[in-house]
C-alpha positions in Angstrom: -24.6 24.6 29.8 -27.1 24.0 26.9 -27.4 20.6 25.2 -25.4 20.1 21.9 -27.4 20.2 19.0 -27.3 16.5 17.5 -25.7 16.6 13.8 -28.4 14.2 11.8 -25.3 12.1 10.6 -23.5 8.8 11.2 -19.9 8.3 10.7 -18.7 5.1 10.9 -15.3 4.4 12.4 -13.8 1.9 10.7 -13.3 1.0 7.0 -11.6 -1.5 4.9 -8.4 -0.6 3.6 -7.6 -2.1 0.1 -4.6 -4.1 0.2 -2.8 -5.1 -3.4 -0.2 -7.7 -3.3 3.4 -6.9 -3.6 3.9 -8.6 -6.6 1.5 -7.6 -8.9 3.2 -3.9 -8.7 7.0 -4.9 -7.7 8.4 -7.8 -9.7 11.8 -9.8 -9.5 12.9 -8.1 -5.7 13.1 -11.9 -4.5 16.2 -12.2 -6.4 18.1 -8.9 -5.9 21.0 -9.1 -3.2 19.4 -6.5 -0.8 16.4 -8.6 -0.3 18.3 -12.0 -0.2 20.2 -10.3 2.8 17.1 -9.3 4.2 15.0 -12.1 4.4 17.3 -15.1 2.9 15.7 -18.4 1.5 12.3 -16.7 2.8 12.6 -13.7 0.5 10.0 -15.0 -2.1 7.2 -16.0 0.6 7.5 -12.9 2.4 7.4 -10.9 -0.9 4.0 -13.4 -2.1 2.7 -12.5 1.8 3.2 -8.7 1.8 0.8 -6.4 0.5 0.9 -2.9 -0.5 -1.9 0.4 0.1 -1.2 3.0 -2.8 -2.6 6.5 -1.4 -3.5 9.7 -3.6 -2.2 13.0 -2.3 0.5 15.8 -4.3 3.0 14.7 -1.8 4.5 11.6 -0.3 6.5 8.6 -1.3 6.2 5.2 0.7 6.2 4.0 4.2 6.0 1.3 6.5 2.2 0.4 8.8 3.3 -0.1 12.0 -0.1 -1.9 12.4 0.6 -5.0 10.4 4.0 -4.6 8.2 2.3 -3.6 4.9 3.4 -0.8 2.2 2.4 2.7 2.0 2.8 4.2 -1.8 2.1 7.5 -3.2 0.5 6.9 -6.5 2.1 10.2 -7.3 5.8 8.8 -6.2 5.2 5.6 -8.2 4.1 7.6 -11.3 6.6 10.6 -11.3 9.5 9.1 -9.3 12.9 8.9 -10.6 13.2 4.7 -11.5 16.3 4.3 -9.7 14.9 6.3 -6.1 11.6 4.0 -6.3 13.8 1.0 -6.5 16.3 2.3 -3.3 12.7 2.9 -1.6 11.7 -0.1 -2.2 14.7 -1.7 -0.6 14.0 1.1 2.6 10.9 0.1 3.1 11.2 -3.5 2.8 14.4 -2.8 5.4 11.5 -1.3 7.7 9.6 -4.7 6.8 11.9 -6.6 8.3 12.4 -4.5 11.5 8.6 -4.8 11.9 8.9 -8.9 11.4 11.7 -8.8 13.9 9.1 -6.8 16.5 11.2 -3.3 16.1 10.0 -0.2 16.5 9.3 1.3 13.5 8.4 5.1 14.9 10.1 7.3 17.5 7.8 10.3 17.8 10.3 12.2 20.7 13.1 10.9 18.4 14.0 13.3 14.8 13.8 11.6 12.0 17.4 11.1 11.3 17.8 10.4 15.0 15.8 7.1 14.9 17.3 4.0 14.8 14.6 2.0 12.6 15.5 5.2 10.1 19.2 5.2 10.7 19.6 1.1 9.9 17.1 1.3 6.8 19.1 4.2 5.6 22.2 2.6 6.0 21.3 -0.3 4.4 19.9 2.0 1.1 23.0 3.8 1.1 25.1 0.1 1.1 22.7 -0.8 -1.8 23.0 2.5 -3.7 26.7 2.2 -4.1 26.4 -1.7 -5.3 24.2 0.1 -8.2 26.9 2.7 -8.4 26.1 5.8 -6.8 28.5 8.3 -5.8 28.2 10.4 -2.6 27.1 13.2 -4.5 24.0 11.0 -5.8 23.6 9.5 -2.7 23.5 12.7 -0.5 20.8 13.9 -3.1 19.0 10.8 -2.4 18.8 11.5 1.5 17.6 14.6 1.2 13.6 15.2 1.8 11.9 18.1 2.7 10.9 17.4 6.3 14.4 17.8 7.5 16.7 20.5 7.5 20.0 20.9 6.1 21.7 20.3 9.7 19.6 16.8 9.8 20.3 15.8 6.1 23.9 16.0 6.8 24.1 14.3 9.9 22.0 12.0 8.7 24.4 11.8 5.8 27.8 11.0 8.3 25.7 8.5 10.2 25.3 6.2 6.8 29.0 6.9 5.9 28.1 9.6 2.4 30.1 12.2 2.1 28.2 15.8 2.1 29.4 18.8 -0.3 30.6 21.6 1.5 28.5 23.9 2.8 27.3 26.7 0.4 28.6 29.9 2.2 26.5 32.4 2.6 26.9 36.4 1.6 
C-alpha cells in the first residue's frame, strides 16, 4: 500500500468555547415558581453560576451540555422565537440543569426522544408550567411538537405529560 500523501496543515483539536453568563441574556428566572421548585433558596446562585453558548445555524433552539451543565442557544431561536416558547424553553432546559446537577442522564441515544426519561420529566414539568401561564391543550400540544419526531411520537409524547391531542386528521 503506498504512503498517504501528508496534507501541509495543522488542525488543532481543541478550542475554547465562549461561555456568557446566564444573567446577562435571561433576567428575573430566580423568582418565577418553576425555578423556585427547581432549585429552591439556591435558585439565584445557580442562575449567577450557569452560563450559556449561543450557536449560529437556520435551525435549532436550546439544549443542555452533558459535559458540564451549561446552555445551548440558537441565536436564531432567541431572535425569531415566539416570547412565550423561549420562556417554557427556558424552564426545559434549566429542568435538564437540574437533572445534570443531580448526576442524571441527560441523553439516551438507543432511547426515542419522547421515550427518554430526562425528556419525559423536563417535559412534564413545561407542560405543568404552561398551564400556570394559561395554556390550553391545544397550545400546549402545538408547543410539543418539533420536527424530529413524528406524529405517532408527538402524541405519545403528548399522553405521557397529561395534554390532550386533537383528533387525528383523517385521511382521503
Amino acid at each position: 500500500m503506498p504512503p498517504r500523501p501528508r496534507l501541509g496543515v495543522a488542525i488543532a483539536r481543541r478550542a475554547p468555547t465562549k461561555l456568557y453568563p446566564f444573567e446577562r441574556y435571561f433576567r428575573g428566572f430566580e423568582g418565577v415558581p418553576p425555578v423556585r421548585e427547581l432549585f429552591g433558596t439556591r435558585a439565584r446562585a445557580v442562575l449567577r453560576k450557569l452560563r450559556v453558548e449561543f450557536f449560529s445555524a437556520p435551525f435549532g433552539y436550546m439544549g443542555t451540555s452533558d459535559k458540564d451543565g451549561h446552555l445551548l442557544i440558537s441565536t436564531r431561536h432567541l431572535a425569531k422565537g415566539d416570547r412565550r416558547t423561549l420562556y417554557l424553553d427556558v424552564v426545559h432546559e434549566l429542568c435538564h440543569v437540574r437533572q445534570f446537577q443531580r448526576g442524571k442522564r441527560l441523553f439516551y441515544p438507543k432511547l426515542s426522544y419522547v421515550d427518554a426519561p430526562s425528556e419525559i420529566e423536563a417535559y412534564g414539568f413545561t407542560v405543568r408550567e404552561g398551564r400556570r401561564i394559561g395554556m390550553n391543550d391545544r397550545e400546549l400540544f402545538e408547543y410539543l411538537r418539533v420536527e424530529w419526531i413524528s406524529e405517532t411520537e408527538l402524541r405519545r409524547l403528548a399522553r405521557r405529560c397529561r395534554v390532550a391531542a386533537p383528533p387525528r386528521r383523517r385521511r382521503r
